[in-house]
MARMIDO-514684 format. One line per 5 residues: number of its first residue (from 1); for each residue z, x, y of N, C-alpha, C, CB. Coordinates in pm, whole numbers. Glycine has a CB too. Layout:
NUM) Z/X/Y/Z/X/Y/Z/X/Y/Z/X/Y ~ ...
END
This chain:
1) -1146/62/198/-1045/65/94/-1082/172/-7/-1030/-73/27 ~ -954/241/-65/-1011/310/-150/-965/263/-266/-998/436/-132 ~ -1043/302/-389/-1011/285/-537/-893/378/-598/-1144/316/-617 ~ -826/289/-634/-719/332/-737/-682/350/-853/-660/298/-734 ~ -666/195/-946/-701/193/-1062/-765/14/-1105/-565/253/-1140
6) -815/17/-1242/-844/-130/-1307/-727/-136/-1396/-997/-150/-1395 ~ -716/-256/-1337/-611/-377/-1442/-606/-462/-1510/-549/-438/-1417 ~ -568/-535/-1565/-592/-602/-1666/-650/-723/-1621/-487/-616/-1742 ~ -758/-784/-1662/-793/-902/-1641/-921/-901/-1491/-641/-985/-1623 ~ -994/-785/-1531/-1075/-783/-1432/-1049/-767/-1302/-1128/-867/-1438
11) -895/-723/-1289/-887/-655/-1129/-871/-547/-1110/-797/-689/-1046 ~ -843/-493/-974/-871/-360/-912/-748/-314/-850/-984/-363/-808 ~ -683/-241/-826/-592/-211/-739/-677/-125/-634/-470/-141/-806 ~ -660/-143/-492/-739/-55/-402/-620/7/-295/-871/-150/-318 ~ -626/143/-183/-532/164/-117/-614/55/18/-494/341/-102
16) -506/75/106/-567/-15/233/-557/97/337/-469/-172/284 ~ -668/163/430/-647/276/453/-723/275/606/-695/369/333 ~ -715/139/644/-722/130/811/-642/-22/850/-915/127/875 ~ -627/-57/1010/-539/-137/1041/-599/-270/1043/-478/-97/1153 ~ -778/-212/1045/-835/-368/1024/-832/-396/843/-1029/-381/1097
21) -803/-317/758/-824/-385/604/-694/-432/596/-868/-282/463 ~ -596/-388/662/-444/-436/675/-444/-601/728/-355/-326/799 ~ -533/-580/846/-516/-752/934/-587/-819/821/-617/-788/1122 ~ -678/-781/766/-790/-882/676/-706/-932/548/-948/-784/612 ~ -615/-812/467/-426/-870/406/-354/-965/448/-309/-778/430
26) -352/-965/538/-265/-1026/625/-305/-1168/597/-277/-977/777 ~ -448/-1197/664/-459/-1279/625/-477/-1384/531/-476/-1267/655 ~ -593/-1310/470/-585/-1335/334/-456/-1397/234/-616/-1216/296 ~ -371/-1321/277/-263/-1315/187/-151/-1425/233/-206/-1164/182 ~ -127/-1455/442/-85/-1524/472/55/-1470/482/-123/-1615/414
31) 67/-1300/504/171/-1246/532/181/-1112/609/222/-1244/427 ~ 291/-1045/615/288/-945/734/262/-810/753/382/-945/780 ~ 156/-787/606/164/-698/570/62/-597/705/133/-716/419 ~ 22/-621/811/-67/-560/896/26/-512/995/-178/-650/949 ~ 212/-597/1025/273/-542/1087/344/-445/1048/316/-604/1133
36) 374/-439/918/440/-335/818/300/-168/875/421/-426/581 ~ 178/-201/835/94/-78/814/116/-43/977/-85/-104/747 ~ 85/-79/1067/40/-74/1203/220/29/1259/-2/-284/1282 ~ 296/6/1167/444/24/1226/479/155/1133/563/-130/1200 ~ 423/176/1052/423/305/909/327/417/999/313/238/707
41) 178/370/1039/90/419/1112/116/490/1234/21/335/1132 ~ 200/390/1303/257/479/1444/377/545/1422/291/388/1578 ~ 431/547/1344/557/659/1272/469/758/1263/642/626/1106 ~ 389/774/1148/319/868/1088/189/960/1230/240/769/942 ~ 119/894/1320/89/978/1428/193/1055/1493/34/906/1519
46) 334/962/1529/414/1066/1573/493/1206/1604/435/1044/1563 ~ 486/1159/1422/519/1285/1334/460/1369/1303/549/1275/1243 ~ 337/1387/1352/242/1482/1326/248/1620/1470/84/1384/1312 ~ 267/1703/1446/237/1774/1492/153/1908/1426/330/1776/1541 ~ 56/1931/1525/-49/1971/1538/-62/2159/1478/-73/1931/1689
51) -127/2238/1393/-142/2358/1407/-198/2440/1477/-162/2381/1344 ~ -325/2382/1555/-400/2414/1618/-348/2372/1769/-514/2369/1563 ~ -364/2482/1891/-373/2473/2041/-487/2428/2047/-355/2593/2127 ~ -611/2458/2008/-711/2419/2151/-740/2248/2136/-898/2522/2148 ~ -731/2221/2247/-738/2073/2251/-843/1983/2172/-754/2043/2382
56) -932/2066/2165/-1080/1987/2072/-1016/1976/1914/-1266/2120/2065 ~ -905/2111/1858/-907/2108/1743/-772/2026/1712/-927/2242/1692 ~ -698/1916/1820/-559/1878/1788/-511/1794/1677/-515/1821/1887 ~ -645/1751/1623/-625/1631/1524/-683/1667/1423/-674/1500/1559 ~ -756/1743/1388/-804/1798/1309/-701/1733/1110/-793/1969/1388
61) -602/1820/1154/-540/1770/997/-452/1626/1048/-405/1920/906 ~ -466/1513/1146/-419/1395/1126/-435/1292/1037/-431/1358/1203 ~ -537/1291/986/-581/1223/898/-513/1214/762/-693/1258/892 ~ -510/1357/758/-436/1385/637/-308/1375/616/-454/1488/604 ~ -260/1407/730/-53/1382/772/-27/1258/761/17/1415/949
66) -140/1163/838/-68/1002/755/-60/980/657/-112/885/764 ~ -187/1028/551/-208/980/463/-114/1034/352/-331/985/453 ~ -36/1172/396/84/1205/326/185/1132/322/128/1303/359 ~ 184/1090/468/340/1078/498/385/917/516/377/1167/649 ~ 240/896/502/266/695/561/324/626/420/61/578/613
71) 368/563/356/368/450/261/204/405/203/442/319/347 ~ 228/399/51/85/378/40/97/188/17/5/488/-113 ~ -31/121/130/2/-35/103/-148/-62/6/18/-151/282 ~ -100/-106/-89/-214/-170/-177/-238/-314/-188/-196/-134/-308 ~ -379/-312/-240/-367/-469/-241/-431/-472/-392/-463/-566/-99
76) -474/-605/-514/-471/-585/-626/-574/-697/-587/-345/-580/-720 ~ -731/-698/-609/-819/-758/-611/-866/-772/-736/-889/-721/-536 ~ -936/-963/-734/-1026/-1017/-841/-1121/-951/-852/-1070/-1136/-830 ~ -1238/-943/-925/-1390/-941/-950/-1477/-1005/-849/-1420/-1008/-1076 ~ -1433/-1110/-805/-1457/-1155/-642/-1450/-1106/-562/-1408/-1224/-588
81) -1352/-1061/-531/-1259/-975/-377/-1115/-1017/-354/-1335/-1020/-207 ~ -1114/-1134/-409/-1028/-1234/-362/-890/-1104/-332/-999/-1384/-497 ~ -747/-1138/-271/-674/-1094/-246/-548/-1156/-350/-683/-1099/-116 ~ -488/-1050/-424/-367/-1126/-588/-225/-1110/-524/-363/-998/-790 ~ -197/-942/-489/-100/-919/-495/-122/-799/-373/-54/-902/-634
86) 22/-800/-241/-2/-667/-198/104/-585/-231/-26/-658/-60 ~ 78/-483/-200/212/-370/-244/239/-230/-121/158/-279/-426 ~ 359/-219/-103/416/-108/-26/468/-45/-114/505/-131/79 ~ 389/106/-121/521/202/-238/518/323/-130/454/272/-459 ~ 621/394/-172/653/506/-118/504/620/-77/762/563/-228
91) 517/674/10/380/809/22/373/893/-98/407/937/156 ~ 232/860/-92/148/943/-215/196/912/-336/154/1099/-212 ~ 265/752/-351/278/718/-453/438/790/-563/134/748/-489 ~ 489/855/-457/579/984/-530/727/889/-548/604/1162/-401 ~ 796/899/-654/934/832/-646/989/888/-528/1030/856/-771
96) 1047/786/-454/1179/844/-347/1305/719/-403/1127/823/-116 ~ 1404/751/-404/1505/663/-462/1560/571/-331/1631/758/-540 ~ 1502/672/-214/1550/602/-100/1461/506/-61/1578/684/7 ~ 1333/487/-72/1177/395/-5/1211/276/-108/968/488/-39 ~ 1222/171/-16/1247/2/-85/1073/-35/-104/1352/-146/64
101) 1003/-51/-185/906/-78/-282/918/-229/-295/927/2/-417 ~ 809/-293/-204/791/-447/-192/648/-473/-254/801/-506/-26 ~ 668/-581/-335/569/-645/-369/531/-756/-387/549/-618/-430 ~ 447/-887/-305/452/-978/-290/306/-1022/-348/500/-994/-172 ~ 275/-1209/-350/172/-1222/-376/167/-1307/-230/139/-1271/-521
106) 49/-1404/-224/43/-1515/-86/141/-1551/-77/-37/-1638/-78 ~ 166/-1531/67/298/-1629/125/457/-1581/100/290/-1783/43 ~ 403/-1458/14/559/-1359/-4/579/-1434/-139/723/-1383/138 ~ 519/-1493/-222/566/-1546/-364/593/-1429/-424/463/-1634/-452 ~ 597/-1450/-547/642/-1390/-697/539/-1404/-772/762/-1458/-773
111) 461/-1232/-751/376/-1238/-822/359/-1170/-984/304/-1205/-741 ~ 473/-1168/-988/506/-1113/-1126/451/-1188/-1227/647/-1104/-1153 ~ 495/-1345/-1235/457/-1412/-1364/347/-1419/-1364/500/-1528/-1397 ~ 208/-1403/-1251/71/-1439/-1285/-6/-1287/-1326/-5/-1524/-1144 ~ 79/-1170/-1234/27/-1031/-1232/110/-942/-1323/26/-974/-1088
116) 194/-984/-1399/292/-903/-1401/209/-739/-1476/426/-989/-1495 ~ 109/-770/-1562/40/-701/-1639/-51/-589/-1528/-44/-807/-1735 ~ -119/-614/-1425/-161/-564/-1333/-51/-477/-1223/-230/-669/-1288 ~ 69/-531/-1223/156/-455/-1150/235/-361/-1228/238/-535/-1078 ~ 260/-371/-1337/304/-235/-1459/155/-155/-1482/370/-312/-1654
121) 33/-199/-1445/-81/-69/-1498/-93/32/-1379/-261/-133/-1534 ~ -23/-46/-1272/-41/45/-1132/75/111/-1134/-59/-33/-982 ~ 212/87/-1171/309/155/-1237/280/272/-1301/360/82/-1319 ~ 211/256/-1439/165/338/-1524/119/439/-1455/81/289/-1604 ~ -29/389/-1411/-106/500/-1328/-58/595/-1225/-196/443/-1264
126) 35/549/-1123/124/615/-1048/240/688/-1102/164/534/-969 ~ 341/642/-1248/400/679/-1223/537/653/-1241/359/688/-1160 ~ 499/521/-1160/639/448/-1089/674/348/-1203/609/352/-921 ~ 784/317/-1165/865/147/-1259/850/66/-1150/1073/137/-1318 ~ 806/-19/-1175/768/-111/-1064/807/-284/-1153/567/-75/-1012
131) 937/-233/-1137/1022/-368/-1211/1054/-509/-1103/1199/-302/-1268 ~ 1024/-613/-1096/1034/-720/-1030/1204/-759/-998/953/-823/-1113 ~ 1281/-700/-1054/1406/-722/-965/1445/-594/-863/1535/-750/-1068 ~ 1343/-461/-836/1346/-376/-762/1277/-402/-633/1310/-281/-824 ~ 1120/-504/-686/1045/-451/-625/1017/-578/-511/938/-391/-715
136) 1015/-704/-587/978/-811/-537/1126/-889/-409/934/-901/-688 ~ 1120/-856/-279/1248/-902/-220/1324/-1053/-214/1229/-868/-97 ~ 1240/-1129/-237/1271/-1243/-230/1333/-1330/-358/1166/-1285/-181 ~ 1455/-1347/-355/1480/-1408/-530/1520/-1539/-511/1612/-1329/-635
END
């Protein structure tokens, strides 16, 4: 996982940036967020095509093409580890008016009233408005 930003109340926002920290969401969290990454992931290999011919050098910038082009999925950790809140925002964090921006806590709740303060600092930091009648799907 990588580091993103600190939030209020002793948590972390981190990116999730392989398919096993996605399954370990998943569970944790008790939702689908590993079929969401795994399905962003194989879009994003697809779409990559290559600058380089020789076969040793074909992947060379893949790494980087997902990490442009995939959705960034976060998750918002305690001081523990524990798992608060996950989040799908658009790639590289950038407004698209078109990318639907989900944010759930366990079980797909509403994690606004316990996080709401932690999900506006990752807002901040990014950027974004990350308002709970945009972001959260379930009402």
């Amino acid at each position: 996982m990588q580091y993103i930003c600190d939030a209020p109340g002793s948590t972390t926002w981190f990116r999730i940036e392989t398919e096993g920290e996605a399954a370990l969401e998943s569970d944790a969290m008790q939702h689908a967020v590993e079929k969401h990454f795994r399905q962003a992931w194989d879009a994003a290999v697809q779409s990559y095509r290559s600058a380089s011919s020789p076969f040793v050098e074909q992947n060379i910038g893949l790494k980087d093409h997902i990490q442009r082009t995939m959705p960034l999925f976060l998750t918002l950790r305690d001081g523990e580890g524990q798992a608060l809140v996950t989040a799908m925002l658009p790639p590289a964090g950038r407004l698209d008016p078109t990318f639907r921006i989900i944010i759930v806590g366990p079980e797909n709740r509403d994690p606004y009233p316990a996080h709401g303060d932690a999900i506006a600092k990752l807002g901040e930091h990014l950027g974004l408005t990350l308002e709970r009648s945009r972001c959260y799907p379930y009402r």
